[in-house]
N, C-alpha and C positions, 0 to 999 in steps of 0.2 A: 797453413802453408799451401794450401791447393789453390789460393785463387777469390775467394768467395765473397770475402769480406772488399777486397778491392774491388771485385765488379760491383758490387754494390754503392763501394763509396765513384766508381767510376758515374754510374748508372743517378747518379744524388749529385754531381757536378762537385763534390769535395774532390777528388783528384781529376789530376789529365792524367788519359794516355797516354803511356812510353810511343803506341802506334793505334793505329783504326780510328774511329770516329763512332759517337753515338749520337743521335738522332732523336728529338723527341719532338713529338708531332702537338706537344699540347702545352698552352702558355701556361697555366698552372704547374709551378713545380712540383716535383713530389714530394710528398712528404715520409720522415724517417722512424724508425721506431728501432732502438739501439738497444743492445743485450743485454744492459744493466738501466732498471727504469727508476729505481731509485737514484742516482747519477746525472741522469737525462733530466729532473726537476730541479728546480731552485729550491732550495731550502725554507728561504723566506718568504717567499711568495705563496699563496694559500692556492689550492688546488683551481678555485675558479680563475683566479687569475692568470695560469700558467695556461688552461685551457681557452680563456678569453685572447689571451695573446693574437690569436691568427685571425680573430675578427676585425684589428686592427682599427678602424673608421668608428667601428661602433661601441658607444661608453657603458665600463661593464656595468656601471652602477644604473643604468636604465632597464626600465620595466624588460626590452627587448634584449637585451644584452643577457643581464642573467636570464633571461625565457632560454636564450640559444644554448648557453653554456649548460645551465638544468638539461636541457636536452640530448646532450651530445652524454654527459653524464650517463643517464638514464640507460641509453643507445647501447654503450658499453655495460651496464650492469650494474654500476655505483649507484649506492643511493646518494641523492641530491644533497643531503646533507655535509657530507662530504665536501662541498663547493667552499666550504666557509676554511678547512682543516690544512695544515702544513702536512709534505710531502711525510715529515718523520711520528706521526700519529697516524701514518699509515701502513698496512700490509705489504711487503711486496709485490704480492698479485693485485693489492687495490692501487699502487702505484704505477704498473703495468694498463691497467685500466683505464688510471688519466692519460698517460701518457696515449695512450689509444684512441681515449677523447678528445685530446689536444691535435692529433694527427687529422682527424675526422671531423671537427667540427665545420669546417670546410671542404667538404670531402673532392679528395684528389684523386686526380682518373690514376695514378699512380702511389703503393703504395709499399716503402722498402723493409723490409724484416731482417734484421740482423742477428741472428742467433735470440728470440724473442722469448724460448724459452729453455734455455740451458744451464739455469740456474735456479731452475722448480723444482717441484715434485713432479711424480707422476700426475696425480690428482690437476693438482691448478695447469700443468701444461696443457693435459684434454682439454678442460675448461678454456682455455686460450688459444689452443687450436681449435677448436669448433665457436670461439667468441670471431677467430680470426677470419673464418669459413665464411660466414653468417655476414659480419661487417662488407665482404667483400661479395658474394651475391649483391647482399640489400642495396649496396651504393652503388653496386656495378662499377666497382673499381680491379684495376689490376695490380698484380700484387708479386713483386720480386721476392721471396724467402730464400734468406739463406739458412741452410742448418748443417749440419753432418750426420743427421739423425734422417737415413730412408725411410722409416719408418711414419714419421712426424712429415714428412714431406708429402707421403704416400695422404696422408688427409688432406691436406693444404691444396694442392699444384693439381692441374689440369697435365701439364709439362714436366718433366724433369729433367735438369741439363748436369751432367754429373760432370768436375773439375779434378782433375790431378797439375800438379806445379803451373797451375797457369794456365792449361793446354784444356780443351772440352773433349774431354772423351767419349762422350754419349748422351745423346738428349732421345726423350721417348717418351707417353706416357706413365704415370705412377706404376700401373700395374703390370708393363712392360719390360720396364726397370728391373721389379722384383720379380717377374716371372720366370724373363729369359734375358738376362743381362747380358750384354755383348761384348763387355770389357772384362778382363780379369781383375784391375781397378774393382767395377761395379762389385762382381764376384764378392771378391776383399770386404767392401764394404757390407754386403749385405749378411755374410759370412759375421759380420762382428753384431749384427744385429740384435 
């Protein structure tokens, strides 16, 4: 209800603005990573495949082709065998994974998170936030996360832009945020922490 998910699909070119304009300085689209990863795959398509997808030009059955795909695999943490398997002989967190692969094997100077890990554990969301950390130094890519979780943000963001009904009520660094928040919104939030 605050806003998050539509900037995000704003920020991905799936919706227009009701008003303003966004601006992106780089022809490479960016690429999306949706809060349900099992969902986000094809069923039938085996995991090399889906992650081959964005190579487009190049055939995955060549020597090069799976070389890229094995790699972007690897990058994320899957083992490579994995490239042969359908999305439902897999884990959620190893379907999170491809999906991550699939994002990245082209790596996008932009990268959208949508609630990526709201339907883990404790355990695998670490794991996912610091796989997410790590992905985004290495390729020096940037990276829109949305969550509702400050805490989960607090790893992630450089930045934090907190939303109520639409409206930004406060952007600051992570530790800012939670230090000395300057919304009673923030407050709320952190309070539920």
């Amino acid at each position: 209800g605050a806003g998050k998910s539509t900037l995000l699909r704003i920020a991905a070119g799936l919706v227009v603005p009701d008003s303003g304009t966004v601006t992106r300085f780089d022809k490479l689209p960016p690429q999306v990573v949706f809060q349900d990863p099992v969902a986000a795959l094809t069923p039938w398509l085996t995991i090399g495949e889906q992650i081959g997808e964005r190579l487009r030009t190049i055939p995955l059955d060549s020597d090069y082709g799976r070389r890229r795909v094995g790699e972007a695999i690897k990058l994320v943490g899957l083992d490579p065998v994995l490239m042969d398997a359908l999305p439902g002989e897999m884990s959620v967190g190893q379907c999170q994974r491809a999906v991550l692969a699939r994002a990245v094997i082209v790596p996008p100077r932009l990268l959208l998170c949508d609630e990526p890990i709201s339907a883990m554990d404790v355990s695998l969301a670490a794991t996912t936030l610091n796989l997410l950390s790590g992905l985004r130094r290495r390729l020096s890519m940037s990276m829109l996360f949305v969550t509702h979780d400050l805490a989960a943000a607090r790893i992630v963001a450089d930045r934090v832009a907190v939303l109520k009904d639409g409206e930004l009520v406060e952007v600051a660094d992570p530790d800012a945020i939670i230090a000395a928040p300057q919304s009673a919104y923030t407050r709320s939030l952190i309070a539920a922490m």
